[in-house]
C-alpha positions as CSV (number, residue, x, y, z in Angstrom):
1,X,-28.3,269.5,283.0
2,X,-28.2,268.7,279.2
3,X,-28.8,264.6,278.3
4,X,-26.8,264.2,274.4
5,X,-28.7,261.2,272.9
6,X,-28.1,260.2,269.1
7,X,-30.6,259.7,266.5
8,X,-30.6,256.8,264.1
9,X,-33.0,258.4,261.8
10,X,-34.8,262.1,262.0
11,X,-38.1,260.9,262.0
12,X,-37.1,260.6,265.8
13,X,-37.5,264.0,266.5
14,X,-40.4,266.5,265.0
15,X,-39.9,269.1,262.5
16,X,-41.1,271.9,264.6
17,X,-38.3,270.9,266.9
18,X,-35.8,270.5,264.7
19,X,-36.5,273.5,262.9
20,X,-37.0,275.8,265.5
21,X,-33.1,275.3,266.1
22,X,-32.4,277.5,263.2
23,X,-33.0,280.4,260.7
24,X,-34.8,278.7,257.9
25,X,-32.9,280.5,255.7
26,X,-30.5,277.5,254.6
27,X,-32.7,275.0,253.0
28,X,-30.5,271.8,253.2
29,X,-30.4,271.7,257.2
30,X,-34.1,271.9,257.0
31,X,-36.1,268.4,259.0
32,X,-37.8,268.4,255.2
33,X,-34.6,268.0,253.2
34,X,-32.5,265.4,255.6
35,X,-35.2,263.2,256.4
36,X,-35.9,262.9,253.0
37,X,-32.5,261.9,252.0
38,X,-33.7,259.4,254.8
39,X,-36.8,258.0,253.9
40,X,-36.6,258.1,249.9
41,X,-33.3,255.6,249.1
42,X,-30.8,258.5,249.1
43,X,-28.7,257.7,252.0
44,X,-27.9,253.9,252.3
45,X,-25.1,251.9,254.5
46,X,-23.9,250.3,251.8
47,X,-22.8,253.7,249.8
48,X,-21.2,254.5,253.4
49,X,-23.8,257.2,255.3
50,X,-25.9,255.9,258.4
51,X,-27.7,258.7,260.0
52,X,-26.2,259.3,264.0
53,X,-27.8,262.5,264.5
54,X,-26.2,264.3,268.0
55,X,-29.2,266.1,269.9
56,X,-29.2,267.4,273.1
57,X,-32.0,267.7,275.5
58,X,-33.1,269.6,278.8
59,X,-35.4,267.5,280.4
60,X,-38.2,266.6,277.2
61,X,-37.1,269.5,275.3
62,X,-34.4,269.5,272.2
63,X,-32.1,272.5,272.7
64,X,-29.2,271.9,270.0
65,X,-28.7,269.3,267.2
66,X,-26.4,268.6,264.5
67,X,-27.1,266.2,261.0
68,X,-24.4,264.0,261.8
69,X,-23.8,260.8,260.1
70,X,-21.5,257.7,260.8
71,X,-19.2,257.2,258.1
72,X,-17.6,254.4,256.5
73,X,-15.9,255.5,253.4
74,X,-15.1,259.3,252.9
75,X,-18.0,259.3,249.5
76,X,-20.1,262.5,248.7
77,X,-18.4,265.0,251.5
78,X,-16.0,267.3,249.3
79,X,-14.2,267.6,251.8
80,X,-11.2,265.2,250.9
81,X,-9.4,263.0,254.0
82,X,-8.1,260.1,251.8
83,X,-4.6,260.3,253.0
84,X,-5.1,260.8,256.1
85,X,-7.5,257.3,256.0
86,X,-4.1,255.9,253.7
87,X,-1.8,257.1,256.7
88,X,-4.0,255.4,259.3
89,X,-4.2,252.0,257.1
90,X,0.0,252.3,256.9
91,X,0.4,252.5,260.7
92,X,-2.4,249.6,261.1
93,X,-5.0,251.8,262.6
94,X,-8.9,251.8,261.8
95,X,-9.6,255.4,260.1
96,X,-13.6,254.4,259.5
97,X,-15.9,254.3,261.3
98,X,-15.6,258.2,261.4
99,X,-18.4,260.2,262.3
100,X,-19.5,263.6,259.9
101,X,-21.7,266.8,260.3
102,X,-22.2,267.8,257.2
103,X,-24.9,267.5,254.7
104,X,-24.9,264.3,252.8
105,X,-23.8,264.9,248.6
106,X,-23.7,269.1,249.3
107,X,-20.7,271.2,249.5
108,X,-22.7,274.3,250.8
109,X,-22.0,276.1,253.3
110,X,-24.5,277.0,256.3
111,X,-25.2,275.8,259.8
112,X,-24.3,272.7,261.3
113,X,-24.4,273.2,265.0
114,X,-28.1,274.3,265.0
115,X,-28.4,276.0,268.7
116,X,-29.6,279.5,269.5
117,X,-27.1,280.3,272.1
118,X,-22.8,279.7,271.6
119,X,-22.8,278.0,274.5
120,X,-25.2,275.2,273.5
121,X,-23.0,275.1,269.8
122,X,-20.0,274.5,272.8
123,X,-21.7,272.0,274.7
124,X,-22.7,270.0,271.1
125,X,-18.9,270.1,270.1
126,X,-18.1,268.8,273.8
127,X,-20.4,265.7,273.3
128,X,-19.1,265.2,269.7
129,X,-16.3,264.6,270.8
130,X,-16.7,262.8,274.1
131,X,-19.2,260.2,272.3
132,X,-16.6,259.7,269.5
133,X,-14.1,258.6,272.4
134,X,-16.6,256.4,274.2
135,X,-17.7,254.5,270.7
136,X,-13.9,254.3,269.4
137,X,-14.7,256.6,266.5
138,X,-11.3,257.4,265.0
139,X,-12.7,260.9,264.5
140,X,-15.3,263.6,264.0
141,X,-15.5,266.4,260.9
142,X,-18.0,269.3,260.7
143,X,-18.1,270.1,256.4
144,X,-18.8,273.7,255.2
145,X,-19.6,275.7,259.0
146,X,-20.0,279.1,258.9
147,X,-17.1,281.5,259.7
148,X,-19.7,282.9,262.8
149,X,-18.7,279.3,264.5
150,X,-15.3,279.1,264.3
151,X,-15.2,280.5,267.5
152,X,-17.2,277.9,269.0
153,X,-14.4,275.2,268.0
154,X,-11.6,274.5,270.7
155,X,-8.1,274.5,269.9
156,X,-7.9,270.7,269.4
157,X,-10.3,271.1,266.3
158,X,-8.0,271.1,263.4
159,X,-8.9,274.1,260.5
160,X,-9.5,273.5,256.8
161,X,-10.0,276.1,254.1
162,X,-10.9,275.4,250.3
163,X,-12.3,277.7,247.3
164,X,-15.5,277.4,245.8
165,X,-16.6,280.4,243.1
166,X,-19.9,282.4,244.0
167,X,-21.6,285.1,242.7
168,X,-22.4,288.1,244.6
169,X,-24.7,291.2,243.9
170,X,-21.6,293.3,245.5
171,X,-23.1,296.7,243.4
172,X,-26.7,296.1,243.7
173,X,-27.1,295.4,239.7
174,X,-31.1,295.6,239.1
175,X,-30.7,293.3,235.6
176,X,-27.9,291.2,233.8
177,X,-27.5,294.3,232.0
178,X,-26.2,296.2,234.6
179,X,-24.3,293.2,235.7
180,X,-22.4,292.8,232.7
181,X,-21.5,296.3,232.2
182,X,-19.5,295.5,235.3
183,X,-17.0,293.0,233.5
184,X,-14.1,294.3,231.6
185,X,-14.1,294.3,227.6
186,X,-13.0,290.7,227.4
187,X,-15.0,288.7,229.8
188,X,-18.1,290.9,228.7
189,X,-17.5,290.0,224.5
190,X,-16.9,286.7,225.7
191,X,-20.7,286.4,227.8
192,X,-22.5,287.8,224.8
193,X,-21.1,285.8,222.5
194,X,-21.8,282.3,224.3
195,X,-25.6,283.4,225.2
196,X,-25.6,284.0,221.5
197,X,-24.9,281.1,220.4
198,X,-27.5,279.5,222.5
199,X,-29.8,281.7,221.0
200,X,-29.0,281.3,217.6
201,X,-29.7,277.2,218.0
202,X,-33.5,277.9,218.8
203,X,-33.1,277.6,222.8
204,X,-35.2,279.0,224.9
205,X,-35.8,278.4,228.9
206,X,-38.7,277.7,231.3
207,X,-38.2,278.3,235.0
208,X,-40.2,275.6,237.1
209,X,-40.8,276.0,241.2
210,X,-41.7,273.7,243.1
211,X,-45.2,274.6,243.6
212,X,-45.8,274.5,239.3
213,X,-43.6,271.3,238.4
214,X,-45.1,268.5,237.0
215,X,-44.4,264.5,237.2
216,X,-42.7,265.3,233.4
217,X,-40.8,268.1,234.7
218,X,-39.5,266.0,237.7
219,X,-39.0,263.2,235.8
220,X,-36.7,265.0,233.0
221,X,-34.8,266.8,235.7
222,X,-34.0,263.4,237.2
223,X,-33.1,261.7,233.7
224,X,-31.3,264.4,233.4
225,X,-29.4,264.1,236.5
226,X,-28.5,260.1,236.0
227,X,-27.1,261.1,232.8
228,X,-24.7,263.4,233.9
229,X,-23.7,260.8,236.6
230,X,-23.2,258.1,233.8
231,X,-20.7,260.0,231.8
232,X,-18.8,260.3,235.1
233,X,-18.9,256.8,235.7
234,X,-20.2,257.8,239.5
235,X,-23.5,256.3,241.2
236,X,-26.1,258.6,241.3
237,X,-27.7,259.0,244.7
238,X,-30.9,261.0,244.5
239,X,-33.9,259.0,243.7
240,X,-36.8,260.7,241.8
241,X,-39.0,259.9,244.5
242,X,-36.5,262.8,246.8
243,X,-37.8,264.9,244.0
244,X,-41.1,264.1,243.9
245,X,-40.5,264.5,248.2
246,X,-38.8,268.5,247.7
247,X,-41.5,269.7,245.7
248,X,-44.4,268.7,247.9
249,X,-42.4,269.0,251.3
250,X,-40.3,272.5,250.1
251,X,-41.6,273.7,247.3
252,X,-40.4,277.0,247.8
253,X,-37.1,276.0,247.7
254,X,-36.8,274.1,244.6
255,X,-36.3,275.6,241.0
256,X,-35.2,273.7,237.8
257,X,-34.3,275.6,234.9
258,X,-35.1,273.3,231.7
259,X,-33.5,274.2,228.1
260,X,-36.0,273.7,225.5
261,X,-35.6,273.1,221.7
262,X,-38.5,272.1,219.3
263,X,-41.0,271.8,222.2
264,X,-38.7,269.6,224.1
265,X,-36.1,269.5,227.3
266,X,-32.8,268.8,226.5
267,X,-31.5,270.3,229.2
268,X,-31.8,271.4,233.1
269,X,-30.4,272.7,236.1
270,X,-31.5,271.7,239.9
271,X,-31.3,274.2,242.4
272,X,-32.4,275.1,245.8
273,X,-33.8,278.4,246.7
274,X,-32.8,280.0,250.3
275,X,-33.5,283.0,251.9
276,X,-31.5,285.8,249.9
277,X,-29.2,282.8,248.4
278,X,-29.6,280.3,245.0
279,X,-28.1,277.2,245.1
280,X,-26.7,275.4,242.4
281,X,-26.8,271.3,242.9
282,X,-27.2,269.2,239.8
283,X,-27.3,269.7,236.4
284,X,-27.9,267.3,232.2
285,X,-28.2,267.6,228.9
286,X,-29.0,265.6,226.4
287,X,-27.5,268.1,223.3
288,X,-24.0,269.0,223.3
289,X,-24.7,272.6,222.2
290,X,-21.9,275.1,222.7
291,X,-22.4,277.3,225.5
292,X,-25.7,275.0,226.1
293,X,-23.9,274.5,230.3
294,X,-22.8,278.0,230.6
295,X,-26.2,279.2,229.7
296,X,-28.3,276.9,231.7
297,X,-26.3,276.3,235.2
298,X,-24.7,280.1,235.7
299,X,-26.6,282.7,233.3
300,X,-29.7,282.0,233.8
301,X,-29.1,281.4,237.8
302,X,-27.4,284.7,238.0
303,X,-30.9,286.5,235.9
304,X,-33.1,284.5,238.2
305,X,-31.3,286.3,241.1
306,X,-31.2,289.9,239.9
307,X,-35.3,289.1,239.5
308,X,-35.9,287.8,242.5
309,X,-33.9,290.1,244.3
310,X,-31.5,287.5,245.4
311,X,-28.0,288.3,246.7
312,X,-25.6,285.5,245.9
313,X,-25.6,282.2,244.1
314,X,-23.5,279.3,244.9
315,X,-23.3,277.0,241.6
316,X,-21.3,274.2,243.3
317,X,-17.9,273.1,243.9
318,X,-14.8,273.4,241.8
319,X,-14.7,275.1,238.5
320,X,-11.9,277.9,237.6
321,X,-14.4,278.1,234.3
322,X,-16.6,280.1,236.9
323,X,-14.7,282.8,237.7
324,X,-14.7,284.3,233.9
325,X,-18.5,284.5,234.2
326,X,-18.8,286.3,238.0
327,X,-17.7,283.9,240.1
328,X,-15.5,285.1,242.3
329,X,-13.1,282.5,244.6
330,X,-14.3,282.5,248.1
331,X,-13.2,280.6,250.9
332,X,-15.0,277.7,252.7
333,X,-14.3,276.1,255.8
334,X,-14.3,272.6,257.8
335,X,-12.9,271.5,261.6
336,X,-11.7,268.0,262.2
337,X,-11.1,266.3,265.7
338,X,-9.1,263.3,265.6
339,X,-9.2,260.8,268.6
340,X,-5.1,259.9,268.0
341,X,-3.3,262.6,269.3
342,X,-0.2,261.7,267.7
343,X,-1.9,262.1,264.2
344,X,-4.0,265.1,265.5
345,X,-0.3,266.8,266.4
346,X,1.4,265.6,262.8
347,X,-1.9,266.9,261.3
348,X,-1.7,270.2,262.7
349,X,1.1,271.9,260.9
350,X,-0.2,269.9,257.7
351,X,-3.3,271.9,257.9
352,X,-1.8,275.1,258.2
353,X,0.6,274.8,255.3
354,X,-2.7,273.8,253.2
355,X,-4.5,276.6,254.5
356,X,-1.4,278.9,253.7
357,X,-1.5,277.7,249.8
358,X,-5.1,277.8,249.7
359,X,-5.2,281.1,250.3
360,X,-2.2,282.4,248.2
361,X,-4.6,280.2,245.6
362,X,-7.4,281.6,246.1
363,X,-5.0,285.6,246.2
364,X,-3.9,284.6,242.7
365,X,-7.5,284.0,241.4
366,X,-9.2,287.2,242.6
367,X,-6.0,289.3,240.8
368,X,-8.0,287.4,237.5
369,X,-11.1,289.2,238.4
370,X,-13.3,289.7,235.2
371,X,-14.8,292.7,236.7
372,X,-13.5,296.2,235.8
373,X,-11.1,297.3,239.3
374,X,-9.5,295.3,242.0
375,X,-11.8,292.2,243.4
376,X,-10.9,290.5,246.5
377,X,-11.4,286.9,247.3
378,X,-14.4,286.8,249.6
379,X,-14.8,285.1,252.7
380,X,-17.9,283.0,253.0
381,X,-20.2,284.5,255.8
382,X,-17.1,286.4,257.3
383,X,-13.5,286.2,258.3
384,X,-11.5,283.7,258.3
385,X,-9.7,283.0,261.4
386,X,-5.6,282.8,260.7
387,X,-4.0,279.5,260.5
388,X,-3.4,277.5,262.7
389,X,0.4,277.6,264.0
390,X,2.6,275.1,263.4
C-alpha cells in the first residue's frame, strides 16, 4: 500500500530518487533545477510559491512524485485563472490557497506526474486531489503535461489548451541554409534581410555552455536578464547565484548566446538544453539594434539546433512575431480540479468553448505558414484529446 506524504522543500528526498522517476530528457523537472529555485532565493512566500511537493512511497521507497507548489497568488504560471479567483472573491469564497504542479516561472511543456507506470500517475492524481479536500485547498492545477497523460486525468479534471510557437526540424534540414530554402519568397527576403542588418552593425556571437562560462559571462547574462525585467516593470525572480547553481549542477543543459560589438556583450539569450529539445527562457540587451532580438533569441537558437542535431526549439510563450521566422502554433495543455462542484460544473462548458476558439486560433495561424505548402498546427507530444462536452 502506497503512503502520499508532501514535501516542504526537495532537499527532503535525494536526487537519485527523484530522478530516477523520469527520462532526464526534460531538464526543468530535474532534482538539480527545482531545488535550486529552492535553495538560491528564487522561490519565496512572499512572491506567492511555497514548495508542497506530493510523493508517494511503498514502504522506504519513492515510487511517483510531482513539483507541486502551494499557491497564493496565480504569479509566474502562464497559465491564467484570474477570473475564475475574481468569480470566487464575488460569491465570498477563498480561491487561494490553491495548490500547482507546474514548474515555477516556465511555460514548457514536459512531465509532471513523474512515475514509471500509469497507474502510479493515477494513484498521484487520486492523492492530489484527496489531500486538496482534506487541507481545504480551493483547488489543484497541473501546467504544461504532456498529451501521453491526458489519459491519466479523470473526468472531473477540467481541460485547457493554449498556443505557444516552436520550431521543428519536420524535413531534416542539415544547416539554416537548407532551412530557409524551406520558407516562401517573402518570409525568406524578410530572414536575410534582418540577419543582415545585424551583420552590417559589427555583431558577432559567442555560444557559452555551462561547462566554459565564466563569473563575467554569468554575470552579464543575469544583468542582462534584470534589465529586461525592468523595462516590464515586473520583479525578476532568478538570482545570479541560480546561475552560478545551473552551470555547476547542470552544465550540460545551459547555453547563453551573448551578442558582441567592439569586444563587448550587449546582448544574450538563456536557454536550457534537453535531450533532442532547446529551450528558450530569458533573454537583454543593452543596444536597441534592429533585428538585434530576432537574431539573438530565434536565429541563432534555430543554427545551434541544426548543429547539434537538435529536433525542436521552444523560444517561450506568446509571440505571433514567431511564426514569420519558423515557428509554427502548437498547442499546449493544462488540467484543473476544483474542490466546488458548482464552479467545477459552470467551469466545464467555459473550458470547452475556450478550447473550441483556441483551436480555430491556432487553425487560422498555421493557414499563415511561412513555409512553402500546407503546415498544420502541431500538437505538442501528440494528440489532443476533443473537448470537453458541454
Amino acid at each position: 500500500m502506497t503512503d502520499a506524504r508532501i514535501l516542504g522543500a526537495l532537499s527532503d528526498v535525494s536526487a537519485a530518487h527523484w530522478d530516477a522517476l523520469h527520462d532526464g530528457r526534460n531538464p526543468f523537472v530535474a532534482h538539480a533545477f527545482l531545488a535550486g529555485l529552492e535553495q538560491h532565493g528564487c522561490l519565496r512566500p512572499q512572491w506567492g510559491w511555497s514548495p508542497r511537493h506530493l510523493t508517494l512511497w511503498d514502504g522506504d521507497q519513492l515510487v511517483a512524485a510531482a513539483p507541486t507548489y502551494l499557491k497564493e497568488n496565480s504569479h509566474g504560471e502562464f497559465v491564467f485563472d484570474h477570473a475564475w479567483a475574481h468569480a470566487y472573491a464575488q460569491h465570498g469564497l477563498d480561491y487561494f490557497p490553491k495548490w500547482l504542479c507546474a514548474v515555477p516561472y516556465s511555460p514548457v511543456t514536459g512531465p509532471r506526474l513523474l512515475a514509471t507506470t500509469q497507474a502510479r500517475r493515477q494513484q498521484l492524481l487520486e492523492a492530489m486531489t484527496g489531500l486538496c479536500e482534506r487541507q481545504g485547498w480551493s483547488s489543484a492545477h497541473v501546467n504544461f503535461h504532456e498529451a501521453q497523460d491526458d489519459t491519466a486525468f479523470a473526468e472531473h479534471w477540467l481541460a485547457r489548451v493554449d498556443v505557444q510557437y516552436h520550431w521543428h526540424n519536420r524535413d531534416g534540414w542539415q544547416d539554416f541554409g537548407q532551412f530557409l530554402a524551406a520558407f516562401d519568397h517573402k518570409h525568406r527576403k524578410n530572414i536575410r534581410q534582418e540577419r543582415a542588418k545585424v551583420a552590417r552593425a559589427g555583431v558577432s556571437f559567442r555560444i557559452v555552455e555551462g561547462a566554459q562560462a565564466s563569473e563575467s559571462d554569468l554575470a552579464a547574462m543575469h544583468s542582462f536578464y534584470l534589465q529586461t525585467f525592468a523595462e516590464y516593470g515586473n520583479h525578476p525572480a532568478l538570482t545570479l547565484e541560480f546561475l552560478r547553481h545551473l552551470a555547476e549542477a547542470m552544465p550540460q543543459a545551459l547555453v547563453m548566446f551573448f551578442a558582441e560589438r567592439d569586444g563587448s556583450a550587449i546582448a544574450g539569450a538563456l536557454c536550457l538544453r534537453g535531450g533532442d529539445t532547446l529551450f528558450g527562457r530569458y533573454w537583454g540587451a543593452t543596444a536597441p539594434l534592429p533585428g538585434l532580438h530576432f537574431e539573438t533569441c530565434y536565429y541563432q537558437g534555430i543554427d545551434y539546433c541544426l548543429r547539434e542535431g537538435l529536433a525542436r526549439f521552444e523560444p517561450g510563450a506568446q509571440g505571433e512575431h514567431k511564426l514569420a521566422r519558423g515557428f509554427l502554433p502548437t498547442l499546449v495543455r493544462s488540467r484543473h480540479w476544483l474542490a466546488h462542484e458548482g464552479f467545477r460544473d459552470a467551469l466545464r462548458p467555459w473550458c470547452a468553448q475556450e478550447s473550441a476558439s483556441v483551436r480555430r486560433y491556432a487553425a487560422t495561424l498555421a493557414a499563415h505558414s511561412p513555409f512553402k505548402g500546407d503546415h498544420a498546427t502541431e500538437e505538442r507530444d501528440g494528440p489532443a484529446p476533443a473537448p470537453a462536452a458541454g
